[in-house]
C-alpha positions as CSV (number, residue, x, y, z in Angstrom):
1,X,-24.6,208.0,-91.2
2,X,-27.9,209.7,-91.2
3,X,-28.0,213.0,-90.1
4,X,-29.5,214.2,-86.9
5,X,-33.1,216.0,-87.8
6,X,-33.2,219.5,-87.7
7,X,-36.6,220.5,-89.7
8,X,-40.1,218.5,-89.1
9,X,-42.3,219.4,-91.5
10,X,-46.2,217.9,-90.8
11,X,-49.6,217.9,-92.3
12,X,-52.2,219.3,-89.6
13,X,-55.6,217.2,-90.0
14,X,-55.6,213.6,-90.1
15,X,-51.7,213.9,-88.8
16,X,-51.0,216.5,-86.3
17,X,-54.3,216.5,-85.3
18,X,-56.6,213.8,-84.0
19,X,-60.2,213.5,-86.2
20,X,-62.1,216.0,-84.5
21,X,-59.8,218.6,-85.4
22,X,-57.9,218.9,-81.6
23,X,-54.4,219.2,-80.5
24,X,-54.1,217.1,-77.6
25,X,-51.6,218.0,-75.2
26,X,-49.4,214.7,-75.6
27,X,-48.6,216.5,-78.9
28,X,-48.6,219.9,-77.7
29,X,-45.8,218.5,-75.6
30,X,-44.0,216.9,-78.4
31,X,-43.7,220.0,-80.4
32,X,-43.3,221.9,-77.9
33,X,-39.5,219.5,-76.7
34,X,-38.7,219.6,-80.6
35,X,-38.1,223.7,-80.5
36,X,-36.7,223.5,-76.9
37,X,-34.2,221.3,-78.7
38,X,-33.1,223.5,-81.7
39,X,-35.6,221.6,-84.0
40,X,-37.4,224.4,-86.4
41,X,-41.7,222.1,-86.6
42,X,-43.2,223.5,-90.0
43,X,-46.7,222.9,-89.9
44,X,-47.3,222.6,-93.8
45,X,-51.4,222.6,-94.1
46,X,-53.4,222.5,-97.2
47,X,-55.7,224.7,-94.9
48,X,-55.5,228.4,-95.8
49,X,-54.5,230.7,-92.6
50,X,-57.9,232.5,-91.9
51,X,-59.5,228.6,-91.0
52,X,-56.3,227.6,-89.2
53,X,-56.2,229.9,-86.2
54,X,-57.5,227.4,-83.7
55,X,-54.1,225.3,-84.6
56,X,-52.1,228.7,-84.7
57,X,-53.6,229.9,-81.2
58,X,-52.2,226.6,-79.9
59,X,-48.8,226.5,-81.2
60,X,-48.0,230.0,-81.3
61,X,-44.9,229.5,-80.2
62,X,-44.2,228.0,-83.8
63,X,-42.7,230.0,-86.2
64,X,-43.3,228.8,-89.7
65,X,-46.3,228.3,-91.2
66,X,-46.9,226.8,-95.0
67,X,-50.5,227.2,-95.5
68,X,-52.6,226.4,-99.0
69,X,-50.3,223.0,-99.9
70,X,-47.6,225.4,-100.3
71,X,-49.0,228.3,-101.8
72,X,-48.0,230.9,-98.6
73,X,-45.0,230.7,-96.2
74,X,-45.9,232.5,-93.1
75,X,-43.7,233.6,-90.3
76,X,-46.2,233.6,-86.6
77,X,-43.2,235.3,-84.7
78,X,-42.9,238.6,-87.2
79,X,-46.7,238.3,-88.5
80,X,-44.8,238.4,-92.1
81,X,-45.6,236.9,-95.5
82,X,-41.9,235.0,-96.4
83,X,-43.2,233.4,-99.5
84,X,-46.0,233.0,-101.8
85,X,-47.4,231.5,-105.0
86,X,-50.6,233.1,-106.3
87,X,-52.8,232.2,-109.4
88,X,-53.0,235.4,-110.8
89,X,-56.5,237.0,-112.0
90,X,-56.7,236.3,-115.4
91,X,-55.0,233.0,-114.8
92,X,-58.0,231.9,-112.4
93,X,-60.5,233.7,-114.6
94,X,-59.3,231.4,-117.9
95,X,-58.9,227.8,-115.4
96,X,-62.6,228.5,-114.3
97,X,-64.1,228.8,-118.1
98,X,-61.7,226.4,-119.0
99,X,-63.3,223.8,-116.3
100,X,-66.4,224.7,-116.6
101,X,-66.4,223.7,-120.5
102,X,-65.2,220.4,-119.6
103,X,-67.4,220.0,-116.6
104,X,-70.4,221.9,-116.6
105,X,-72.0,220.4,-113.5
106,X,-69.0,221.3,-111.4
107,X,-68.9,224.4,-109.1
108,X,-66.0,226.8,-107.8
109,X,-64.6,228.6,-104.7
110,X,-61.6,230.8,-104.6
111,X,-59.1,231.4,-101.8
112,X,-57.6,234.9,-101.3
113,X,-54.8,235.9,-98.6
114,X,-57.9,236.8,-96.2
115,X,-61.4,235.6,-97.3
116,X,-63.2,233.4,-100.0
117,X,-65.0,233.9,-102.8
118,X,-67.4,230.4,-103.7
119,X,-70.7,229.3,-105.4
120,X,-73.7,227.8,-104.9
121,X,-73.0,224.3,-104.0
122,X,-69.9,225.3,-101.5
123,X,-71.6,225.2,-98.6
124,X,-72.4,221.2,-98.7
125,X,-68.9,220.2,-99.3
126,X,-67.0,221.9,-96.6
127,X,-66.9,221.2,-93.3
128,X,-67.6,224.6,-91.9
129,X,-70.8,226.9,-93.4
130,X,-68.7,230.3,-94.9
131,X,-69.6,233.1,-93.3
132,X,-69.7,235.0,-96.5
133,X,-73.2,234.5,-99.2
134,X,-72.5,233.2,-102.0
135,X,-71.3,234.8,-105.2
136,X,-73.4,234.9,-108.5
137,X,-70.5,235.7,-110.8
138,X,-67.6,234.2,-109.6
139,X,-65.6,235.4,-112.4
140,X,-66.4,239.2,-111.1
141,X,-65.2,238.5,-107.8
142,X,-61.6,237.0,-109.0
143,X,-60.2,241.0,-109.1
144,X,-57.0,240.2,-106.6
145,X,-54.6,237.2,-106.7
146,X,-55.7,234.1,-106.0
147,X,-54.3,231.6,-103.3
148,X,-55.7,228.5,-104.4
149,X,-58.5,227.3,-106.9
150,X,-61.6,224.6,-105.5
151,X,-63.4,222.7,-107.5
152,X,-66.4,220.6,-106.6
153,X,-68.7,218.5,-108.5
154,X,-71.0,216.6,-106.2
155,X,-72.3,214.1,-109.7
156,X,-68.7,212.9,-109.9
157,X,-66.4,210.8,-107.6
158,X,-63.1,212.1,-106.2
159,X,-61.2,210.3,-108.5
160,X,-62.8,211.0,-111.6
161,X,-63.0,214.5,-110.8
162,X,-58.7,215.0,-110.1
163,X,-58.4,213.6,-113.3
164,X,-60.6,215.1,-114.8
165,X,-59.0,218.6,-113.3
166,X,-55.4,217.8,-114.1
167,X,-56.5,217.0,-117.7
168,X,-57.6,220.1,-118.2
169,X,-55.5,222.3,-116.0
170,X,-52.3,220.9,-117.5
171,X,-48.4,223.0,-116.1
172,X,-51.0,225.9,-115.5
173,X,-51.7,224.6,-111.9
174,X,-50.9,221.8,-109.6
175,X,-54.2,219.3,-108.9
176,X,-54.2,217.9,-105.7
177,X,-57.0,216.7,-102.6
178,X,-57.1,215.7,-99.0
179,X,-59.7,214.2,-97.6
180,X,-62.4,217.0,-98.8
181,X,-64.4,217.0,-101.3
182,X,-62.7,219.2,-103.6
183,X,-59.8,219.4,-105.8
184,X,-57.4,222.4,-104.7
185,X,-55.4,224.3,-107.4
186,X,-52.4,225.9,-106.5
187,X,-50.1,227.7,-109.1
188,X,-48.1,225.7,-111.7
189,X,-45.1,223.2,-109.7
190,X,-46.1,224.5,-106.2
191,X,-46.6,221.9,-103.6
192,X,-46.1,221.3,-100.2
193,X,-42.4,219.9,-101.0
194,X,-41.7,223.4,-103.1
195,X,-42.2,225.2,-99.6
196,X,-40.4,223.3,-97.3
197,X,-37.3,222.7,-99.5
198,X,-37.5,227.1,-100.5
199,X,-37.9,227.2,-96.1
200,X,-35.2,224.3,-95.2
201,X,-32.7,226.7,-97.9
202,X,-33.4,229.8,-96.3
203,X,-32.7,227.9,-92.8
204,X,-29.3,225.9,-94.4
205,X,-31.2,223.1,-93.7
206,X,-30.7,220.1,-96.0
207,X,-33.2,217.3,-97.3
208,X,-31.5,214.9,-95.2
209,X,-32.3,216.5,-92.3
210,X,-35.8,217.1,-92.7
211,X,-38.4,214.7,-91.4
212,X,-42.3,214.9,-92.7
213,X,-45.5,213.4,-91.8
214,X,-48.6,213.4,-93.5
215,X,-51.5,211.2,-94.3
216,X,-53.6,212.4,-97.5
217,X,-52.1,212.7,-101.7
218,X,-51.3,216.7,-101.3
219,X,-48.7,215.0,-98.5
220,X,-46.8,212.5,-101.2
221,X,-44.7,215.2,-102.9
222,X,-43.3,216.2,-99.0
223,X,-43.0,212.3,-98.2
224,X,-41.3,211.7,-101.0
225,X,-38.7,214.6,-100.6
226,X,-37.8,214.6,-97.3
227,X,-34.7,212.5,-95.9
228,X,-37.0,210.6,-93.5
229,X,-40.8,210.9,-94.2
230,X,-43.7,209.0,-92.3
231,X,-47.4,208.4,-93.2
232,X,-50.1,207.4,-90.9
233,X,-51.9,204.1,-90.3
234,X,-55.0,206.2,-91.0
235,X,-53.6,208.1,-94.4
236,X,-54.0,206.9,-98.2
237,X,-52.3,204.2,-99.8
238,X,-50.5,206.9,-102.0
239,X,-49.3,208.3,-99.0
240,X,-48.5,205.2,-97.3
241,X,-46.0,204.2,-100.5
242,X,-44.5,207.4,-100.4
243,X,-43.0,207.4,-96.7
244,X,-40.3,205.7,-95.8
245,X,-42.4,204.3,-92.8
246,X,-46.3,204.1,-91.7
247,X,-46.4,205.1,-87.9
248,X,-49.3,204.7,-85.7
249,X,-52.8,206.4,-85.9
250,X,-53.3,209.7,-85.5
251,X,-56.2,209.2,-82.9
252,X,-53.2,207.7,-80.8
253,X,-51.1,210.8,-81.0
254,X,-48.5,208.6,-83.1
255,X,-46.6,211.5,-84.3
256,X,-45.7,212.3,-80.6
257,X,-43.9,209.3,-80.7
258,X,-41.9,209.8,-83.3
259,X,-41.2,213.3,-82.7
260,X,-39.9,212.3,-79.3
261,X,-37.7,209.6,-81.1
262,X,-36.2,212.2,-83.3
263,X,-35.9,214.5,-80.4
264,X,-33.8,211.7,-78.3
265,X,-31.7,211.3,-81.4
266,X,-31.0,214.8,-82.2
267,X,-29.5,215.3,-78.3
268,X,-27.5,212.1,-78.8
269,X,-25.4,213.4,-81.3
């Protein structure tokens, strides 16, 4: 028999969250019934934390966090880093010249534990201006660990431009996108899937009784891991082949309705 769930582990944007980045309350409510009912929700966001604190202020009674596709485990409740994954310095330093070599129209933006570092060029491809000017020497800026690698290259498509990334970037990093227009680099093997398996084991939770939802590629390692796993109408086709099931949109607040599904079967048993 299947086991009851006791983990949900879901993407934010294009999932959680309807297209214009809100929480509606029909969701609100779901999560919300899932702790009441013993059920840890694990948001698991390729955002970093410092551009996810309208989601935060709205589930703060959440207590896990996996921001950067993995990269940082956060605990709301005790304000406390569990678990991270950084590119260190030099690390980011040699995957920038290395990059660069390969692709010299591309540009770059790093992601530290509290602010960004990006160049020229950033500013078209994300969906919020930083509040920070641009840096002239990237490479002097990279001085602390790194949470996660961009890389944009507005002469190139998405496609050409992930392969063109993992090519290069080889074990030293993971390669990954959703829905931006950027690759993200996290540090070698870390994914989405590497932080909720390291969370479900601290919690003696097992695959089996995780459930995930996501809709974008930097989802299909967490689809594909989790004992029950659905993608949304809305999501990629990698995505969509990963999942066990494709649910509704997330416009229509589908993942409230399968939330409250697992809820009902979790009190059954």
């Amino acid at each position: 028999m299947t086991p009851p769930v006791r983990l949900i582990a879901t993407d934010l944007d294009g999932t959680l969250l309807r297209t214009d980045g809100s929480l509606s309350e029909r969701v609100w409510s779901a999560v919300r019934s899932a702790m009441d009912a013993g059920i840890e929700v694990v948001p698991a966001t390729g955002r970093p934390r410092m551009v996810a604190e309208d989601v935060i202020a709205r589930l703060d009674f959440v207590d896990h966090w996996i921001f950067a596709n993995g990269s940082v485990t956060w605990h709301l409740g005790r304000s406390e880093l569990v678990r991270g994954f950084w590119l260190q310095p030099d690390l980011a330093r040699d995957l920038i010249t290395r990059l660069r070599r390969e692709l010299p129209s591309a540009g770059f933006a790093v992601e530290f534990e509290d602010d960004v570092a990006y160049e020229a060029g950033f500013e078209y491809v994300v969906p919020q201006i930083p509040t920070v000017p641009s840096s002239v020497d990237l490479l002097a800026r990279i001085d602390r660990r790194v949470q996660k690698l961009l890389v944009f290259d507005r002469t190139l498509s998405m496609d050409d431009l992930f392969v063109a990334v993992e090519s290069v970037v080889g074990d030293d990093g993971v390669a990954s996108y959703s829905g931006l227009a950027f690759i993200e680099l996290a540090a070698g093997l870390v994914t989405k899937a590497t932080a909720v398996e390291l969370l479900a084991t601290d919690l003696g939770i097992s695959a089996a009784e995780v459930a995930a939802f996501g809709d974008n590629h930097n989802d299909v390692s967490l689809l594909e891991w989790a004992g029950r796993s659905f993608a949304m109408a809305n999501g990629t086709d990698d995505a969509k082949r990963a999942a066990d099931e494709t649910i509704g949109y997330n416009d229509d607040d589908a993942v409230a309705d399968k939330i409250d599904d697992l809820v009902a079967d979790s009190l059954r048993s």
